[in-house]
C-alpha positions as CSV (number, residue, x, y, z in Angstrom):
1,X,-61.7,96.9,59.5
2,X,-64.0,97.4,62.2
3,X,-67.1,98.1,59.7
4,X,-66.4,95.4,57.9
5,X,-66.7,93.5,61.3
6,X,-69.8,95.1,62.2
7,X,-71.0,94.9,58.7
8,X,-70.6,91.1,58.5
9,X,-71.9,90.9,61.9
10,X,-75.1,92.3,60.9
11,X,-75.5,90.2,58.1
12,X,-75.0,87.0,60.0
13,X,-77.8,88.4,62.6
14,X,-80.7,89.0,59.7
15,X,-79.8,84.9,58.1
16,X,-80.6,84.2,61.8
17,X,-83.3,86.2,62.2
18,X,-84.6,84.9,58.6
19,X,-83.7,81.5,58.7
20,X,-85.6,81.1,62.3
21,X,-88.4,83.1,60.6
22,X,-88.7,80.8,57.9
23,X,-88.0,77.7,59.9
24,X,-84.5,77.2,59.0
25,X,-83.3,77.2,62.4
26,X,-84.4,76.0,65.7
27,X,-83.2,76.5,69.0
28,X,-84.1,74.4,72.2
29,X,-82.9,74.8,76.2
30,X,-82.5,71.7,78.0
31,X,-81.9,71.3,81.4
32,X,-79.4,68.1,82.5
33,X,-78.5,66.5,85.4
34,X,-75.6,69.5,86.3
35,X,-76.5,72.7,86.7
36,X,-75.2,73.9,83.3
37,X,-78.0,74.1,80.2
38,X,-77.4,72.5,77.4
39,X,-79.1,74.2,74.1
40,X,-79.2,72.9,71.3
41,X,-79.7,74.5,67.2
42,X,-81.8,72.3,64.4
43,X,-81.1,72.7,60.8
44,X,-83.7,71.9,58.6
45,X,-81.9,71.6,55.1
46,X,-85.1,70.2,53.5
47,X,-86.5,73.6,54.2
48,X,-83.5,75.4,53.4
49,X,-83.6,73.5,50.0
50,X,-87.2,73.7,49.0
51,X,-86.7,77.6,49.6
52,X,-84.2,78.3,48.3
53,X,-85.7,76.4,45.1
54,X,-88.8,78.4,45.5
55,X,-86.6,81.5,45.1
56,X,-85.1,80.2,42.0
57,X,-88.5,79.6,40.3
58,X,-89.6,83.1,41.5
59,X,-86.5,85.0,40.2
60,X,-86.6,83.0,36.7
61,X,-90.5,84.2,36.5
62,X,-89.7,87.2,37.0
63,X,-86.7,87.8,34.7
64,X,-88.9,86.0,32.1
65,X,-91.9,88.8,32.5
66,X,-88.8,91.3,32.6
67,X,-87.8,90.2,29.3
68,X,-90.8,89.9,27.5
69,X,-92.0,93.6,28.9
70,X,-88.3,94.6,28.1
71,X,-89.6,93.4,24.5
72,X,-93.0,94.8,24.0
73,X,-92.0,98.5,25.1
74,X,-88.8,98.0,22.2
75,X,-91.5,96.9,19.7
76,X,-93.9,100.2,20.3
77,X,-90.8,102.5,20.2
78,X,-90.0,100.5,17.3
79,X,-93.4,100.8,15.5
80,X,-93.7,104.8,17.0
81,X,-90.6,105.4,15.4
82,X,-91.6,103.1,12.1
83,X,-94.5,105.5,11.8
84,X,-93.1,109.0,11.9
């Protein structure tokens, strides 16, 4: 139970870390009137979006070069074989 904990604890930490890396998140410290600072966390989920849509176009490019590589190399075994 407690690596679980830890594990999802970790996890949390890097989509912090990422998400402030890629401008995701921002934090800001404000001072008020009392002696007690307020801070505050912006989400940007037009960023988060755009992304996260990036990613997708990324990861379908890729699968589609995958495949057609995938279906070259079975051709040429295809043809080596063919040929023997």
């Amino acid at each position: 139970m407690r690596k679980l904990l830890g594990g999802l604890v970790i996890i949390v930490l890097i989509f912090v870390a990422v998400g402030v890396w890629r401008g995701w998140f921002g934090f800001s410290m404000h001072n008020t009137d009392s002696d007690k600072p307020r801070i505050e966390m912006d989400i940007d989920k037009g960023k988060m979006n755009s992304d996260t849509e990036k990613a997708k176009q990324k990861l379908q490019e890729t699968t589609q070069k995958g495949k057609q590589r995938l279906q070259e190399a079975t051709e040429k075994a295809k043809e080596a074989t063919d040929h023997k």
